[in-house]
Wavefront OBJ file of the C-alpha trace (Angstrom):
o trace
v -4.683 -25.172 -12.188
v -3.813 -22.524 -10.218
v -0.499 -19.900 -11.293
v 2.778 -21.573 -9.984
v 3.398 -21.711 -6.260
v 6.928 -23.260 -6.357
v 9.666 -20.808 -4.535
v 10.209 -17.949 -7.350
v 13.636 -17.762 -6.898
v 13.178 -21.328 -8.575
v 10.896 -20.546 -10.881
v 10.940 -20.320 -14.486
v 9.928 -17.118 -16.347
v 6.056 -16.982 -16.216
v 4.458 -15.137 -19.298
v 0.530 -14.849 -20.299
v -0.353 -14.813 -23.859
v -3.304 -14.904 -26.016
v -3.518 -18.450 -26.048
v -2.533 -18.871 -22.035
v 0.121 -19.482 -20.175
v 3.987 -20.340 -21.283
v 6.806 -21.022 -18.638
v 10.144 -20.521 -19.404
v 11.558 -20.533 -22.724
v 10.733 -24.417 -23.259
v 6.999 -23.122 -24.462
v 5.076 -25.575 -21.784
v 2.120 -24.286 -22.610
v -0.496 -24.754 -19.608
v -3.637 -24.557 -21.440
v -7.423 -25.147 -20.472
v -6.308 -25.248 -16.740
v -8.143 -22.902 -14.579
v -6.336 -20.057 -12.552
v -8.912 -18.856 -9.758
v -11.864 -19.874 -11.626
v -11.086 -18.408 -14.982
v -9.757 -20.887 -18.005
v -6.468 -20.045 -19.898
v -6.794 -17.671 -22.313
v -10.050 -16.218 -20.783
v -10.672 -13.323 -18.319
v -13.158 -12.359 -15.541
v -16.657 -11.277 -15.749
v -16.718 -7.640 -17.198
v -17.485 -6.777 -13.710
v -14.848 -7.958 -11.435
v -11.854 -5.928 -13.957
v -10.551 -3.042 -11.967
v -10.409 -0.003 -14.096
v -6.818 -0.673 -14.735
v -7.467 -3.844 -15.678
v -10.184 -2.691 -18.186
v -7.762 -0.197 -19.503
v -5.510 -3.377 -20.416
v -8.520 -4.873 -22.532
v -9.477 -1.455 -23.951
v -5.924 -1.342 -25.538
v -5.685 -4.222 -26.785
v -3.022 -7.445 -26.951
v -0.064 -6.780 -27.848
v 2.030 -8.370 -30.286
v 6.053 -9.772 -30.121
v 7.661 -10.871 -27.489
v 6.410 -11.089 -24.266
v 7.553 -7.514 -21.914
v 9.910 -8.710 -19.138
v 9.106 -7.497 -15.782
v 12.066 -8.182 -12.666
v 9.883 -9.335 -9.464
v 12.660 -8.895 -6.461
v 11.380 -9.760 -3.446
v 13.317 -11.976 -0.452
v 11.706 -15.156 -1.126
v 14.259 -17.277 0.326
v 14.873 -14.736 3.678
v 12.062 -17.179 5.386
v 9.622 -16.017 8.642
v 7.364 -12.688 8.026
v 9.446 -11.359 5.220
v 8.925 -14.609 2.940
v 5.361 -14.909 3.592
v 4.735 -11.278 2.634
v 7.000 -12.623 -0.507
v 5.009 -15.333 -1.808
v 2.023 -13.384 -1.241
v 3.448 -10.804 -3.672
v 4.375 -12.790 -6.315
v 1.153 -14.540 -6.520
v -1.088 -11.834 -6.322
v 1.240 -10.646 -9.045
v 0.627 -13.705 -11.158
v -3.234 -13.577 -10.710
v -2.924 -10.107 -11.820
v -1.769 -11.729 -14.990
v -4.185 -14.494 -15.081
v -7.218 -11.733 -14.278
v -6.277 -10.327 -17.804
v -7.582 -11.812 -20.985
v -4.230 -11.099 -23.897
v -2.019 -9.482 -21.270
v 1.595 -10.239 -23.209
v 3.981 -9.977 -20.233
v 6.637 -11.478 -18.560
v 7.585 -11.395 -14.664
v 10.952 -12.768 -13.506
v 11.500 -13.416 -10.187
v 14.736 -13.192 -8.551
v 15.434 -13.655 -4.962
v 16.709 -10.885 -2.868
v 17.729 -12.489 0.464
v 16.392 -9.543 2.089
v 20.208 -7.648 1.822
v 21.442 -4.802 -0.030
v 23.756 -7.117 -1.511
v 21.285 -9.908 -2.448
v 19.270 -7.240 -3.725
v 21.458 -5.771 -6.309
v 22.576 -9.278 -7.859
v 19.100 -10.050 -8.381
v 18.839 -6.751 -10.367
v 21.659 -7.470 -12.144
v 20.255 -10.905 -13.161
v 17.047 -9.777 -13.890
v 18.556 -6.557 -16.243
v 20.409 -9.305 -17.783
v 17.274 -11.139 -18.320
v 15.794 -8.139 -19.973
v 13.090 -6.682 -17.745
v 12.195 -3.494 -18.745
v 10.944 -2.260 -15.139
v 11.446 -3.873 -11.789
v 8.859 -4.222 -9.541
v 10.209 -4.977 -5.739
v 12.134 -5.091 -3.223
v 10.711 -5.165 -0.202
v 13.276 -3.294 2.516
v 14.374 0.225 2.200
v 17.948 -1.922 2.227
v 17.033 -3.965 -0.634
v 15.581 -0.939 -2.342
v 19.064 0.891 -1.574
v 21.258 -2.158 -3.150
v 18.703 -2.239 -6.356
v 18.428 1.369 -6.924
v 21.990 2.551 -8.475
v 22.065 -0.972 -10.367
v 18.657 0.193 -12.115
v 19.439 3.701 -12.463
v 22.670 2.945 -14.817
v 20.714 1.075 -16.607
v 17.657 3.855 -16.860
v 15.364 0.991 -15.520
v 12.599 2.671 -13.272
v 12.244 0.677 -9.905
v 8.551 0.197 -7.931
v 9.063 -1.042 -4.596
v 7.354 -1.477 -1.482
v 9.227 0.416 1.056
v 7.575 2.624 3.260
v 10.712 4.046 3.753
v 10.483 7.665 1.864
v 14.233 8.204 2.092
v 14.572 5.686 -1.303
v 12.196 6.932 -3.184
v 13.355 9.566 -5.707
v 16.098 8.954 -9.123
v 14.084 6.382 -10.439
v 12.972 4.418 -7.441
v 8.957 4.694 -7.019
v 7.035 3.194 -3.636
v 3.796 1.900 -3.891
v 3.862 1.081 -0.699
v 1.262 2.416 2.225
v 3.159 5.907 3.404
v 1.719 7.455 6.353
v 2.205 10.890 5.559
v -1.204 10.280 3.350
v -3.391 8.981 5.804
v -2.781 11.652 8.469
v -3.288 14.340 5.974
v -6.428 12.712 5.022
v -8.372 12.428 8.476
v -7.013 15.882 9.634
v -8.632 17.663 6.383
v -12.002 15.380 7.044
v -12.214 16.475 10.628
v -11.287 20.355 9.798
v -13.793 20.104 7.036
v -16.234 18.979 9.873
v -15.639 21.807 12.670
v -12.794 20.285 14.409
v -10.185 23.102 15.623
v -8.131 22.232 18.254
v -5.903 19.302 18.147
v -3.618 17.238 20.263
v -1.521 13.704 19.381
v -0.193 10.950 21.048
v 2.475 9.787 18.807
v 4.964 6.992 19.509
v 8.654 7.348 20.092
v 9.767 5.757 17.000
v 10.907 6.759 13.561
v 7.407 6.501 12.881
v 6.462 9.012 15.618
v 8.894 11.282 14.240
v 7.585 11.173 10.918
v 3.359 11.334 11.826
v 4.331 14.231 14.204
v 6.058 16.715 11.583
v 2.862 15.903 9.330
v 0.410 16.019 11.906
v 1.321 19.740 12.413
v 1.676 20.424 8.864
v -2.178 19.058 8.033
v -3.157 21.012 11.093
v -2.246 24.047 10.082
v -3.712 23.290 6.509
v -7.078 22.461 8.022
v -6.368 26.003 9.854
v -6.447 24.605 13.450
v -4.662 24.600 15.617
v -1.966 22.911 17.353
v -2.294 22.348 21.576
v -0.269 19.652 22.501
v 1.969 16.552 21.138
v 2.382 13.762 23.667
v 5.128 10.640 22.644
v 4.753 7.266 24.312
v 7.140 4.206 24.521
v 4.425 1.081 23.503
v 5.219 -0.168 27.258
v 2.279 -0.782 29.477
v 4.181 0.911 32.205
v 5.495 3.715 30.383
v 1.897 5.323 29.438
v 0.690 6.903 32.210
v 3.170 9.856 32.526
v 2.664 11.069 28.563
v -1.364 10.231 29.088
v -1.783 12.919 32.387
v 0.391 15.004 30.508
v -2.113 15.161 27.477
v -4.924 15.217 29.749
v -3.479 18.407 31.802
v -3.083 20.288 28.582
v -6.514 19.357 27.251
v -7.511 20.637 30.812
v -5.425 23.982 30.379
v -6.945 24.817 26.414
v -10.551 24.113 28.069
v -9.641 26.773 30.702
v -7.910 29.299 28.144
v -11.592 28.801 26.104
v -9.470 27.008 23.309
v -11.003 23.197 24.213
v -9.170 20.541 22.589
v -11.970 18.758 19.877
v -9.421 15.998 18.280
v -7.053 14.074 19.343
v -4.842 11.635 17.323
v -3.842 8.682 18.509
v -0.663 7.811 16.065
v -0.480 3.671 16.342
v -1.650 0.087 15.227
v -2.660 -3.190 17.009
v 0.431 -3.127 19.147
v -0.040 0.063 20.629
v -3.879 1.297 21.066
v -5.026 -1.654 23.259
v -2.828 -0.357 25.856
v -3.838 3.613 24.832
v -7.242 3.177 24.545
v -8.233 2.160 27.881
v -6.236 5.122 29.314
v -7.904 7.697 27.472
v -11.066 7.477 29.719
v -9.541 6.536 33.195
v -7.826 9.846 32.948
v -11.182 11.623 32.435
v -10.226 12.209 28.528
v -14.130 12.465 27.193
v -13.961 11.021 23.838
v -17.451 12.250 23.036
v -16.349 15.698 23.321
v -12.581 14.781 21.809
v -12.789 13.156 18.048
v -10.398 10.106 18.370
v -8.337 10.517 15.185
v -6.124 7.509 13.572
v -3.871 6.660 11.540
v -3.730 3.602 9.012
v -2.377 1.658 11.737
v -6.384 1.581 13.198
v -7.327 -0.791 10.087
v -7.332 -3.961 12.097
v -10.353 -6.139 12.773
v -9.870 -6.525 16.583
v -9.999 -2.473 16.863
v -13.587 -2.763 17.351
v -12.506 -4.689 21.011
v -11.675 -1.525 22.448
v -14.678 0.439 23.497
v -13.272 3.830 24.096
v -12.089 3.979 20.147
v -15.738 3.593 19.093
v -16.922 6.570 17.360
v -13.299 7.121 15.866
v -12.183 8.641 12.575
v -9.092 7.711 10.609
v -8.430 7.204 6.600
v -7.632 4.114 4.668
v -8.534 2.161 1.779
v -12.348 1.389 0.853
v -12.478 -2.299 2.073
v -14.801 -3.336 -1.014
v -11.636 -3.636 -3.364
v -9.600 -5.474 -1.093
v -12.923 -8.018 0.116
v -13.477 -8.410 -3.715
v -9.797 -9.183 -4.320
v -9.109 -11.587 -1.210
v -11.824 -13.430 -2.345
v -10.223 -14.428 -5.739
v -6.788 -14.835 -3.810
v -8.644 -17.586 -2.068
v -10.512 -18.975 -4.664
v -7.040 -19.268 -6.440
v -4.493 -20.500 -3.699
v -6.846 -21.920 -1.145
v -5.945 -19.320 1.806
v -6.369 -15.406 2.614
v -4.041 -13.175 0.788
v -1.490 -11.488 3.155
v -2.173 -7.936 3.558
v 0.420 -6.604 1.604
v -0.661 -8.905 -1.498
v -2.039 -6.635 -3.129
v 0.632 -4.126 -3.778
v 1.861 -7.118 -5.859
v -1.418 -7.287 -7.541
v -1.920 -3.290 -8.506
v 2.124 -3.369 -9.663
v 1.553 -5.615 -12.272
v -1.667 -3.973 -13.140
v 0.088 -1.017 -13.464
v 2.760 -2.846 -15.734
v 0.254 -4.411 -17.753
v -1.548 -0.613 -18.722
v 1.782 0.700 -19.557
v 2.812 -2.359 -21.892
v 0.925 -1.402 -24.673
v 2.766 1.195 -25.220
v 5.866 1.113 -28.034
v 9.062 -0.305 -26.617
v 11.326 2.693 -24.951
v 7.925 4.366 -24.132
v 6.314 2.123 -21.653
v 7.462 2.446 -18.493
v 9.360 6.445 -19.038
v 8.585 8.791 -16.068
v 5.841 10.499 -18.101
v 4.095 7.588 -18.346
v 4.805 6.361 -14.646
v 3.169 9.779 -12.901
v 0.431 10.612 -15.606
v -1.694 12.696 -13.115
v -4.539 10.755 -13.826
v -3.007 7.644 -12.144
v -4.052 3.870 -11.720
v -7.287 2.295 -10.335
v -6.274 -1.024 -8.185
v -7.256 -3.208 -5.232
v -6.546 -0.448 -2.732
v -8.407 2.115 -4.770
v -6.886 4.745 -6.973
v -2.960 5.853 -6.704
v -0.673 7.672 -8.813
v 3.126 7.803 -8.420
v 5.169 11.481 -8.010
v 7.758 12.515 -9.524
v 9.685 12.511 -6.370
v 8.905 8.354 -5.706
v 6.618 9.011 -3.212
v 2.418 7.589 -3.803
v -0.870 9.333 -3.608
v -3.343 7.772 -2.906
v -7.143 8.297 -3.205
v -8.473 7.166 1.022
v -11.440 6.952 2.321
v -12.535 8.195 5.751
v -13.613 5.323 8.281
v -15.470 4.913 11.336
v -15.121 3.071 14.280
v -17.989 1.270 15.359
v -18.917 -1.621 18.206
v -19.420 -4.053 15.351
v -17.101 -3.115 12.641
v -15.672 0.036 10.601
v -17.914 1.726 7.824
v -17.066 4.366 5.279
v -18.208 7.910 6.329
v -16.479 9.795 3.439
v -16.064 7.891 0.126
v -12.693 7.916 -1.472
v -12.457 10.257 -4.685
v -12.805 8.218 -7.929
v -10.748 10.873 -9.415
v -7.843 13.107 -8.701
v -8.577 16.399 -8.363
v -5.391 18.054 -8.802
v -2.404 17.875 -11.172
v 0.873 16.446 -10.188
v 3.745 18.977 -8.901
l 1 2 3 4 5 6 7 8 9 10 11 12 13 14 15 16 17 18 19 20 21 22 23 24 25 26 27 28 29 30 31 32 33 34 35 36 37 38 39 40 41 42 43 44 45 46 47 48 49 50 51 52 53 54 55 56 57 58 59 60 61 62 63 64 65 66 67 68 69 70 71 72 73 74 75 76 77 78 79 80 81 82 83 84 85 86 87 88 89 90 91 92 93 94 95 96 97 98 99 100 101 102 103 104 105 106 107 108 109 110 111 112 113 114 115 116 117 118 119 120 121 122 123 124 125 126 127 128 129 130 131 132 133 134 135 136 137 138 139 140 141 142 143 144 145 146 147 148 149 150 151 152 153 154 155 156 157 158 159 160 161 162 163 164 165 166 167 168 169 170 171 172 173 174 175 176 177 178 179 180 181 182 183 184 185 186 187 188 189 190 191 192 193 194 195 196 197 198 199 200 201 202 203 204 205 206 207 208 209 210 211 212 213 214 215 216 217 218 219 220 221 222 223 224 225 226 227 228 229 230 231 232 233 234 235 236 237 238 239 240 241 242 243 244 245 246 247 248 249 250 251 252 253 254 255 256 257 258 259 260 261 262 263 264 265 266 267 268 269 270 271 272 273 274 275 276 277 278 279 280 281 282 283 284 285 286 287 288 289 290 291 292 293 294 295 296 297 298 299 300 301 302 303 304 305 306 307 308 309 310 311 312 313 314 315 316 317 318 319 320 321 322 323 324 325 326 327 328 329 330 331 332 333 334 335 336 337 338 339 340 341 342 343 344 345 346 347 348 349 350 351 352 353 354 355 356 357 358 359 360 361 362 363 364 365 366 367 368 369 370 371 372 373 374 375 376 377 378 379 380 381 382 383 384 385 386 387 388 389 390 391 392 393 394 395 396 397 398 399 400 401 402 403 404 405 406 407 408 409 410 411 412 413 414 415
């Protein structure tokens, strides 16, 4: 029997215990069904534990009560947004089933996907008990839960990618893109790469990947030629395109030839970039096409002039290995997102063990040593914000591959 896939904002407490699972306070107790492959009160192989998940079993079950965990997420806000939701919670609840004696609670509570919404479903879920509240979704939500949890000194990890909410309280585990641009910039100054350009779009998102692009540059001591922004308009390319290809012209001619160019943007942007890039005589043999985490999309390969490109993300084994069980479990792919849901609880579930009061305290939140999860290893700051440990990837004509593995350790102490 897989976990429960009724709407959460329906659903009954769900708790895992040492003898499986219980929902609700009725003590249904669900056992000798499978979840994903693995019987009730039993774990996966030894091998298939993230470390996080082996740091669970190290420490041991604990005893008492089960420790409540708020899940707010806009389950009931329907299209995109309530996909991504029931993705969440489920790959939340495998991440309790994946844990042999993990004693904790998650209580979902519907958000709506408003501020409002948001911060009755903390209120409920305080009231409830939870200890730590994993959700919302929307830098909105995450704006109407935040001063409800902070009065009541309840720490708060969402997945924004909003960095204005983090902070007081309010942690995001969410993909930021301030750590992927850093990442490929240091690979390709590390690799001899000292001139740099960007095409950036002319969105929030622009705004943000420029100020960092320049930042990492100068880090990686390059230096800076030109920043181009684009509208993601078909007809609206060409003019910032010649632009960047008359300043790549004008550093060649000054002896300082442009050797890297980023191309800031996802699946809605580069397959009208790309094929600009070499009918403007940009020579991408010469230039190192830089991405962001926008390029980790299967199609990507499609566009020929991107072959040969650089950018950082997440080592694909851990999320392969994890959308395998997702399937195995619920009979379809995971959405991508999932497995913030997944590593959130697994974070949860490391910090349980601890004594009440001293589970989830800000110490114990941004230990410099972090968490090991689906996406590879991550630690949360004390200012909200996530590291994360990324590989570097390359584009090639029949997939990506890892050319720079991601650290299996941090190498520096939070600040």
């Amino acid at each position: 029997m897989p976990p429960n896939r009724e709407a959460p904002a329906k659903s009954p407490t769900l708790a895992m215990t040492r003898r499986g699972v219980v929902v609700g306070g009725a003590g249904w107790l669900l056992a000798g069904c499978s979840a994903g492959g693995f019987g009730s009160g039993s774990s996966a192989p030894e091998s298939t534990l993230a470390p996080a998940q082996a740091e669970v079993a190290a420490a041991g079950t604990l005893s008492g009560s089960p420790v409540k965990v708020g899940l707010i997420l806009p389950f009931g806000k329907g299209g995109e947004a309530g996909q991504i939701a029931a993705g969440l919670k489920q790959a939340a609840e495998l991440a309790l089933f994946d844990v042999q004696g993990a004693n904790i609670a998650l209580i979902p509570k519907d958000s709506q996907g408003t501020a409002e919404g948001a911060a009755t479903a903390a209120r409920d879920a305080l009231a409830a008990g939870a200890e730590l509240i994993i959700g919302p979704l929307f830098a909105q939500e995450v704006q109407g839960v935040a001063p409800v949890a902070q009065k009541a000194n309840v720490p708060v990890i969402a997945f924004s990618s909003d960095r204005t909410v983090a902070g007081n309280g309010v942690y995001l585990l969410s993909f930021l893109p301030n750590a992927n641009v850093e990442r490929v910039v240091a690979y390709a100054g590390a690799n001899g790469r000292r001139s740099f350009a960007a095409l950036v779009p002319e969105t929030a998102f622009g705004t943000v990947i420029e100020k960092v692009f320049h930042t990492a540059v100068l880090k990686a001591g390059g230096r800076l030629v030109d920043i181009e922004h684009y509208a993601i308009d078909a007809n609206r390319v060409a003019d910032p395109v010649n632009r960047l290809k008359a300043a790549i012209d004008q550093a060649k001619a000054a002896g300082n030839p442009v050797d890297a160019l980023l191309l800031a943007g996802g699946q809605e942007a580069l397959p009208i970039l790309a094929p600009m890039l070499p009918y403007n005589a940009i020579d991408t043999k010469t230039v190192k096409l830089l991405g962001t985490g926008g390029w980790d999309y299967p199609s990507i390969t499609q566009e020929a002039s991107l072959s040969g490109g650089w950018f950082a993300g997440t080592d694909p084994a851990g999320w392969k290995d994890f959308s395998a069980r997702y399937a195995k479990s619920y009979g379809r792919q995971p959405v991508r997102l999932a497995s913030l849901g997944y590593d959130a609880v697994t974070l949860a579930l490391a910090l349980a063990t601890n004594s009440p009061g001293q589970r989830f305290t800000p110490e114990k939140l941004t230990r410099p040593s972090g968490f090991a999860g689906v996406d590879g290893l991550f630690r949360l700051r004390p200012d909200g914000t996530c590291d994360r440990g990324l590989a570097v990837l390359e584009v090639a004509p029949f997939g990506t591959h890892v050319i720079d593995a991601a650290p299996s350790a941090f190498s520096v102490a939070q600040f």
